[in-house]
CHARMM-style PDB file with segment names, atoms N, HN, CA, C and O in Angstrom:
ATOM      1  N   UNK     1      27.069   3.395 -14.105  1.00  0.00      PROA
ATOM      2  CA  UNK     1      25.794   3.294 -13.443  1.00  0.00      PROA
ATOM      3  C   UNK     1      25.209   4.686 -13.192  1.00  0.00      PROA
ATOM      4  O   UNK     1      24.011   4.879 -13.402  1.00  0.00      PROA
ATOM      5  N   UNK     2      26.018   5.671 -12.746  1.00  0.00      PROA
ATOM      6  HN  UNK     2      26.991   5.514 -12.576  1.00  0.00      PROA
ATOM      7  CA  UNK     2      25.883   7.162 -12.522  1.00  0.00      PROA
ATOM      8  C   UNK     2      25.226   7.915 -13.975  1.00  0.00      PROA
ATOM      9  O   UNK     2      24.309   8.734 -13.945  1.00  0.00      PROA
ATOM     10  N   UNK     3      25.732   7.565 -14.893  1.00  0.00      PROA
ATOM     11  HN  UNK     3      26.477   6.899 -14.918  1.00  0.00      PROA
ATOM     12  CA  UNK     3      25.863   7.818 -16.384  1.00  0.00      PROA
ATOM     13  C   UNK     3      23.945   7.489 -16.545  1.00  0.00      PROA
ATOM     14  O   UNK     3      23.070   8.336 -16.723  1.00  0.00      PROA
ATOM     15  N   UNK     4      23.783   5.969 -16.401  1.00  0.00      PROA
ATOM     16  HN  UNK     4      24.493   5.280 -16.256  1.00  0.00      PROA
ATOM     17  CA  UNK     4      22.563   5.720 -16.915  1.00  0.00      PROA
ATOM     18  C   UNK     4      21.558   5.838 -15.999  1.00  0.00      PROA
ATOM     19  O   UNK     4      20.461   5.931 -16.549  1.00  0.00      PROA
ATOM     20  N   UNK     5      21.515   5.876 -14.600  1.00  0.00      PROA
ATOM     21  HN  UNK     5      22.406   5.801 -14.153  1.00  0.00      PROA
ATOM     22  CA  UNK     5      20.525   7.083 -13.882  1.00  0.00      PROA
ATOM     23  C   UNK     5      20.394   8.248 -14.660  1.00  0.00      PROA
ATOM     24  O   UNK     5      19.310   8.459 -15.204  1.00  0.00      PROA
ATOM     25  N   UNK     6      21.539   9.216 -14.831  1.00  0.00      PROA
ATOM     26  HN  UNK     6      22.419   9.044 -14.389  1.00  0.00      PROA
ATOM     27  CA  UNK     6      21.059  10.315 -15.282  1.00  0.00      PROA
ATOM     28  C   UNK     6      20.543  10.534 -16.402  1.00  0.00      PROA
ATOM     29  O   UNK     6      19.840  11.465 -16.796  1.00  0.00      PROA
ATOM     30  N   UNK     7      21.025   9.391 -17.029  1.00  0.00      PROA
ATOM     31  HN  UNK     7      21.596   8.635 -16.708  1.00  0.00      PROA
ATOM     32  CA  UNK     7      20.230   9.767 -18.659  1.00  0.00      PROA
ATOM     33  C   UNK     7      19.079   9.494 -19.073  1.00  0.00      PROA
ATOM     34  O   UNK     7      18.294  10.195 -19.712  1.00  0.00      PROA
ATOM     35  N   UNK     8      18.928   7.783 -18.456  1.00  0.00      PROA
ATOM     36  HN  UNK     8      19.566   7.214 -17.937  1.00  0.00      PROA
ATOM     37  CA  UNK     8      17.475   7.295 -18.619  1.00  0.00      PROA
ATOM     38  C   UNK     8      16.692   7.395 -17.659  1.00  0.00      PROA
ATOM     39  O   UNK     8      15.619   6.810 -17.802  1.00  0.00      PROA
ATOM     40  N   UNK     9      16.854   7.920 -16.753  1.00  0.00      PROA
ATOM     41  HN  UNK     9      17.726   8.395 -16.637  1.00  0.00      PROA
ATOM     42  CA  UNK     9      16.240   8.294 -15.462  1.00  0.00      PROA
ATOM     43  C   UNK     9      15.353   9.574 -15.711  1.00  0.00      PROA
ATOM     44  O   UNK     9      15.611  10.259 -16.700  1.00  0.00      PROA
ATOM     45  N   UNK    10      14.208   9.974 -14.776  1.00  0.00      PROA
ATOM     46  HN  UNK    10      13.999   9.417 -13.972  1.00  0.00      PROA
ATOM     47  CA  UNK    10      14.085  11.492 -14.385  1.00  0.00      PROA
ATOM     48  C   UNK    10      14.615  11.646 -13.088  1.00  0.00      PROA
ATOM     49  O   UNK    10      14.075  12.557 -12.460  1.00  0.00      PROA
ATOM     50  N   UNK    11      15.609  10.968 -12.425  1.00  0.00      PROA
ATOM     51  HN  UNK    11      16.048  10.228 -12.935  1.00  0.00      PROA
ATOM     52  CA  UNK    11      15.720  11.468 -10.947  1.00  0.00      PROA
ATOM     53  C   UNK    11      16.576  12.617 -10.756  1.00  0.00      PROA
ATOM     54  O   UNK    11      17.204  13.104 -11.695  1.00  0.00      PROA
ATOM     55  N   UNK    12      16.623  13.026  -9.685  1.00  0.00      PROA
ATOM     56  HN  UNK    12      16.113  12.630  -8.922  1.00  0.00      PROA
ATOM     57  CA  UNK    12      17.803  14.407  -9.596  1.00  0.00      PROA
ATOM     58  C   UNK    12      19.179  13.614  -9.560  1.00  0.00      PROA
ATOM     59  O   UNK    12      19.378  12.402  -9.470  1.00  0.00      PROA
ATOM     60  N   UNK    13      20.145  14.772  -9.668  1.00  0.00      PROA
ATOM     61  HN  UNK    13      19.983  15.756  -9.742  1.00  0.00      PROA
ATOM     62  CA  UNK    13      21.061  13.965  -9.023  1.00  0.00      PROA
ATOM     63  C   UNK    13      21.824  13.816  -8.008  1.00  0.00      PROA
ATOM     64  O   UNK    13      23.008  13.530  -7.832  1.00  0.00      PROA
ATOM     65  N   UNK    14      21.175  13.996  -7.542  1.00  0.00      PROA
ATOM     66  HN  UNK    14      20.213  14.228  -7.686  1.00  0.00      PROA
ATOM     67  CA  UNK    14      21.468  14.075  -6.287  1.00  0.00      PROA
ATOM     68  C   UNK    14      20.874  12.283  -5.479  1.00  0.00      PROA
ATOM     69  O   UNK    14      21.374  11.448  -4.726  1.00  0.00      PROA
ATOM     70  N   UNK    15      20.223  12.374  -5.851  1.00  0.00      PROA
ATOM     71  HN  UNK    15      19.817  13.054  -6.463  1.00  0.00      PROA
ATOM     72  CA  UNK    15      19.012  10.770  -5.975  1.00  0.00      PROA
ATOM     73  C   UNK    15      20.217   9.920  -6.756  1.00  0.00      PROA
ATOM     74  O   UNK    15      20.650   8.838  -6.360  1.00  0.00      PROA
ATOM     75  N   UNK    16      20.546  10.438  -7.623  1.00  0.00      PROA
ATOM     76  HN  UNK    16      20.194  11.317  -7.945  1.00  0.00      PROA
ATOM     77  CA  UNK    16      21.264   9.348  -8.476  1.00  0.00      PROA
ATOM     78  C   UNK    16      22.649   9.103  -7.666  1.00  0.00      PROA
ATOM     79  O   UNK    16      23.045   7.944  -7.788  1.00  0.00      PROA
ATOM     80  N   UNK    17      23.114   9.574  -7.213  1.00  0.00      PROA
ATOM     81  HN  UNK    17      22.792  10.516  -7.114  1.00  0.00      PROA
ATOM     82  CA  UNK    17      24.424   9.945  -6.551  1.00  0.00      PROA
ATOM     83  C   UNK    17      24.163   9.017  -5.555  1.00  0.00      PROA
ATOM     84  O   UNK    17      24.902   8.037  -5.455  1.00  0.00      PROA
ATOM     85  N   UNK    18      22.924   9.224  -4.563  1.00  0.00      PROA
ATOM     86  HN  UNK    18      22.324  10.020  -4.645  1.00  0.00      PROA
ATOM     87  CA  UNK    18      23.097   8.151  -3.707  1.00  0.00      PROA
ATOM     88  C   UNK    18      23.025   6.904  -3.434  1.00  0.00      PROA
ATOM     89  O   UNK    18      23.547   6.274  -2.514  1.00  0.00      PROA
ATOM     90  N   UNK    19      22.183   6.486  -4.488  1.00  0.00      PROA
ATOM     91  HN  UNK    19      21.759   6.998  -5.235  1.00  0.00      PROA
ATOM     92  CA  UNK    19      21.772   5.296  -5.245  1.00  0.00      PROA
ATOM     93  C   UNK    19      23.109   4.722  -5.560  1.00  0.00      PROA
ATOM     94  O   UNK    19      23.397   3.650  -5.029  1.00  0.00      PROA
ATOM     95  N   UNK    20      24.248   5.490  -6.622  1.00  0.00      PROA
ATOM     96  HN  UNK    20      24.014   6.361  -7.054  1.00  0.00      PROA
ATOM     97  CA  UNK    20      24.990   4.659  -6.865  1.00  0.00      PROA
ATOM     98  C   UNK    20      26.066   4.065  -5.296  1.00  0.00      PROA
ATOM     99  O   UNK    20      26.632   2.991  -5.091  1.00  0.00      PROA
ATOM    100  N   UNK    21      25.975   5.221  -4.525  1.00  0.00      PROA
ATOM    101  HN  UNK    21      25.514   6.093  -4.691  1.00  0.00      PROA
ATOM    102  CA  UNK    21      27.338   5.088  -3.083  1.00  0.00      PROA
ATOM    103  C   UNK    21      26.547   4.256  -2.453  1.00  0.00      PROA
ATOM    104  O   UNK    21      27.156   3.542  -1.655  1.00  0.00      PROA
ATOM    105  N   UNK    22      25.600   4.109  -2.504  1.00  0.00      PROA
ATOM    106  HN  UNK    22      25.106   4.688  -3.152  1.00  0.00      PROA
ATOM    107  CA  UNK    22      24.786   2.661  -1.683  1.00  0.00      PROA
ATOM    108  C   UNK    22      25.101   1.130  -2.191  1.00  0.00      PROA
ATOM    109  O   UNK    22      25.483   0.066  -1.704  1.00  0.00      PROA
ATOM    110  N   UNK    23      24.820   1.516  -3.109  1.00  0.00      PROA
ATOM    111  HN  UNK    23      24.510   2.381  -3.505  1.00  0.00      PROA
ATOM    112  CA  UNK    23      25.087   0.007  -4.184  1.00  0.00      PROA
ATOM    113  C   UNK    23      26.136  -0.412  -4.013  1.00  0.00      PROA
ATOM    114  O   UNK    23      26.299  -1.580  -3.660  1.00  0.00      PROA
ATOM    115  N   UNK    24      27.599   0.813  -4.311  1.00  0.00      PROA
ATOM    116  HN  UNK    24      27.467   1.762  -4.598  1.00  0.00      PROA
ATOM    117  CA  UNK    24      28.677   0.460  -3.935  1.00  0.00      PROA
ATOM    118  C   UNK    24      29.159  -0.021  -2.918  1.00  0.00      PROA
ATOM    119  O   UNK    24      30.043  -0.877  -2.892  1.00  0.00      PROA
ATOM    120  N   UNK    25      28.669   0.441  -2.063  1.00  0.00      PROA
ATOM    121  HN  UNK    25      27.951   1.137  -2.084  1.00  0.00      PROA
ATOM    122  CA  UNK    25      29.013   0.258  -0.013  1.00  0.00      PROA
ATOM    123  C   UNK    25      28.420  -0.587   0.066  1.00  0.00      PROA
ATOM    124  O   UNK    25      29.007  -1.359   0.824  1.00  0.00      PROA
ATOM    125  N   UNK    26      27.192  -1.156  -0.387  1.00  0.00      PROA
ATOM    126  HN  UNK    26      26.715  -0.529  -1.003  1.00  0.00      PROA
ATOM    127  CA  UNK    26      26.511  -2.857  -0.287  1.00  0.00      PROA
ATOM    128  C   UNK    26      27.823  -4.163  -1.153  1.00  0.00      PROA
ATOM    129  O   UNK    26      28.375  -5.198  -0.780  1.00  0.00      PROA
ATOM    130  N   UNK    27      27.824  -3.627  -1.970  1.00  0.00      PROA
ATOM    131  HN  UNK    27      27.376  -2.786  -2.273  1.00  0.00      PROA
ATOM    132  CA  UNK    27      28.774  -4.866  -2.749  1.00  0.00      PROA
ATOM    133  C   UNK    27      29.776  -4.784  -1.934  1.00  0.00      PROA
ATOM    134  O   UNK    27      30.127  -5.704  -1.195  1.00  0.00      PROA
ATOM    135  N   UNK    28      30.396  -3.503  -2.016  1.00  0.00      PROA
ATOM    136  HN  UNK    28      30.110  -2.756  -2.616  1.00  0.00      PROA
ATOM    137  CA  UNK    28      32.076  -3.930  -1.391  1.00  0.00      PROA
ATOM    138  C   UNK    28      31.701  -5.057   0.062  1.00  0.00      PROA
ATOM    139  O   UNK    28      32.203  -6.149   0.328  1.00  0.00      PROA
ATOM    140  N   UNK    29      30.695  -4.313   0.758  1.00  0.00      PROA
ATOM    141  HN  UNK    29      30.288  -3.426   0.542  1.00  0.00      PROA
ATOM    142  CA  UNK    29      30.592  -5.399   1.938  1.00  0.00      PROA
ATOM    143  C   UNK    29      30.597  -6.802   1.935  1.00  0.00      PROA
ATOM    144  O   UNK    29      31.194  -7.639   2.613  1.00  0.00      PROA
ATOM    145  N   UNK    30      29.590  -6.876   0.783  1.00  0.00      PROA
ATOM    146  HN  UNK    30      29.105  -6.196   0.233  1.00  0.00      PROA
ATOM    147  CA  UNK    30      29.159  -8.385   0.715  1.00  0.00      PROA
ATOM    148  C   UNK    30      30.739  -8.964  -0.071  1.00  0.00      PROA
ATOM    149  O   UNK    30      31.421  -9.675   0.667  1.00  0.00      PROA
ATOM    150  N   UNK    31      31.043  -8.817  -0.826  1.00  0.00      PROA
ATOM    151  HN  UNK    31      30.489  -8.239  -1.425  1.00  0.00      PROA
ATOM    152  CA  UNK    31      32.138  -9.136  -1.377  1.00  0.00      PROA
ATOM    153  C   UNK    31      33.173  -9.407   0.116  1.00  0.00      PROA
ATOM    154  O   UNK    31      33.430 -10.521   0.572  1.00  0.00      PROA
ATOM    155  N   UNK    32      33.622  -8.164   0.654  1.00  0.00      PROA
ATOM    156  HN  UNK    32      33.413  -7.259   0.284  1.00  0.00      PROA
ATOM    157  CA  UNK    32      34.507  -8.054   2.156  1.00  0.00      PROA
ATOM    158  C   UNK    32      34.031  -9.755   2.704  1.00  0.00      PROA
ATOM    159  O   UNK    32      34.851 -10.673   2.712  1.00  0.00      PROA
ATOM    160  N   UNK    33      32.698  -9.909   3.097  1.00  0.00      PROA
ATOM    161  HN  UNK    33      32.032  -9.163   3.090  1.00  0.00      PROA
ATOM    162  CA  UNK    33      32.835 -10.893   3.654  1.00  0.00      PROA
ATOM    163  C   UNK    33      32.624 -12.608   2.865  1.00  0.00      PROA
ATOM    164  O   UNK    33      32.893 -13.584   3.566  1.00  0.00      PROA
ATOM    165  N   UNK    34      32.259 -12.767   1.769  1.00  0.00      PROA
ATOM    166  HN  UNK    34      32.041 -11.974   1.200  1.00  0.00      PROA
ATOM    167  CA  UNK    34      32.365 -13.404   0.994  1.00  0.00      PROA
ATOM    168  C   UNK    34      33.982 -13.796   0.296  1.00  0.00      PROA
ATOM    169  O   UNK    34      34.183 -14.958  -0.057  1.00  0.00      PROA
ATOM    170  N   UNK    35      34.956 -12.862   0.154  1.00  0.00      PROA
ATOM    171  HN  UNK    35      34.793 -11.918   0.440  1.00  0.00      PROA
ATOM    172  CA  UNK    35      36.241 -13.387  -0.120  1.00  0.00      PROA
ATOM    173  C   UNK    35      37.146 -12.385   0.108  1.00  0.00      PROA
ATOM    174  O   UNK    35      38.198 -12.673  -0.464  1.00  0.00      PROA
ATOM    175  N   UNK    36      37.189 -11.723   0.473  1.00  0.00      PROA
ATOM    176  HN  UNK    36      36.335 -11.489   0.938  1.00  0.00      PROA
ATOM    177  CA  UNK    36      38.473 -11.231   1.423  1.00  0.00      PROA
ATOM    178  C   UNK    36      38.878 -11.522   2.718  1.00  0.00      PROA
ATOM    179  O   UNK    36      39.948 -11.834   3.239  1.00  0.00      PROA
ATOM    180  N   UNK    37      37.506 -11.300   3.177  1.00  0.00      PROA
ATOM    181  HN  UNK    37      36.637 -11.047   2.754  1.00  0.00      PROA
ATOM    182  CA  UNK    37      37.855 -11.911   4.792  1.00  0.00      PROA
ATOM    183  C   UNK    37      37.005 -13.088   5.386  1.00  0.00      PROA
ATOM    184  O   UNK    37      36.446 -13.257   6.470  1.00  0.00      PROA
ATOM    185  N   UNK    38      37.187 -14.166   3.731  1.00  0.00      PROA
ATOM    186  HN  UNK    38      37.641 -14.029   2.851  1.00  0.00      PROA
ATOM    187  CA  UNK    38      36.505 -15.152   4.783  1.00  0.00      PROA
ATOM    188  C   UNK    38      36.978 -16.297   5.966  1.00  0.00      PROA
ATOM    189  O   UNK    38      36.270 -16.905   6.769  1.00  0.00      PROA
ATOM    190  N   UNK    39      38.221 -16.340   5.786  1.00  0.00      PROA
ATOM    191  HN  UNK    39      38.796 -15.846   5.133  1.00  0.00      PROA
ATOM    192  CA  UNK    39      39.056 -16.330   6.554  1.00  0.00      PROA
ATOM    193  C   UNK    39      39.811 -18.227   6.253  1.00  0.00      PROA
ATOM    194  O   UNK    39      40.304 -19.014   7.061  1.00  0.00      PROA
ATOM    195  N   UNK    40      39.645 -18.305   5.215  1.00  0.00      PROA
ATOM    196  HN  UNK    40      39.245 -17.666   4.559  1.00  0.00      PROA
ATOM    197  CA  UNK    40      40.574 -19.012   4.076  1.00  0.00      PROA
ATOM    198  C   UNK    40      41.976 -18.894   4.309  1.00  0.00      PROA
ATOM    199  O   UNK    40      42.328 -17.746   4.039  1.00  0.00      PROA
ATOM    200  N   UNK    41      42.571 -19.343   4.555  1.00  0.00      PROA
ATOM    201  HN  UNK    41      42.285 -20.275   4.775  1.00  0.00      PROA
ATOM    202  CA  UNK    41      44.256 -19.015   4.128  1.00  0.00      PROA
ATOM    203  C   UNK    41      44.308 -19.961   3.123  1.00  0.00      PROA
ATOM    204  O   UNK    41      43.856 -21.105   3.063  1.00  0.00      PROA
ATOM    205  N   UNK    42      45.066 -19.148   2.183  1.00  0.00      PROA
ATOM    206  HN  UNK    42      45.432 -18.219   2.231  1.00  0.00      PROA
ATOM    207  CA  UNK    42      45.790 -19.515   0.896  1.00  0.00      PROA
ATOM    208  C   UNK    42      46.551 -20.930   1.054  1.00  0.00      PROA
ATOM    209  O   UNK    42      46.862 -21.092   2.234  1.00  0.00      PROA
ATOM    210  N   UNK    43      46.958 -22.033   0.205  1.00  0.00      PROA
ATOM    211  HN  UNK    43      46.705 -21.901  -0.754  1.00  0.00      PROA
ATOM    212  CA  UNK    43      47.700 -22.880   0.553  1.00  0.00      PROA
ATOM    213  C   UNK    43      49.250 -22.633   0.742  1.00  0.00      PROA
ATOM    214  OT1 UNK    43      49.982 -23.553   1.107  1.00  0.00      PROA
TER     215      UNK     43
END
């Protein structure tokens, strides 16, 4: 994702950098509470 900001992008990268640690820190969350901790126990 880092890769194709910078290439097909004009942003800095610095722009691109944060873009991707956002995206990341959004999914892992939603994921976190969607199936890791939804609080399921296994059978």
């Amino acid at each position: 994702m880092y890769f194709v900001l910078l290439r097909h992008t004009p942003l800095d990268y610095r722009a691109a950098l944060l873009i991707v640690l956002f995206t990341v820190a959004v999914v892992t969350f939603v994921l976190s509470k969607l199936w890791a901790f939804s609080g399921h126990r296994p059978a």
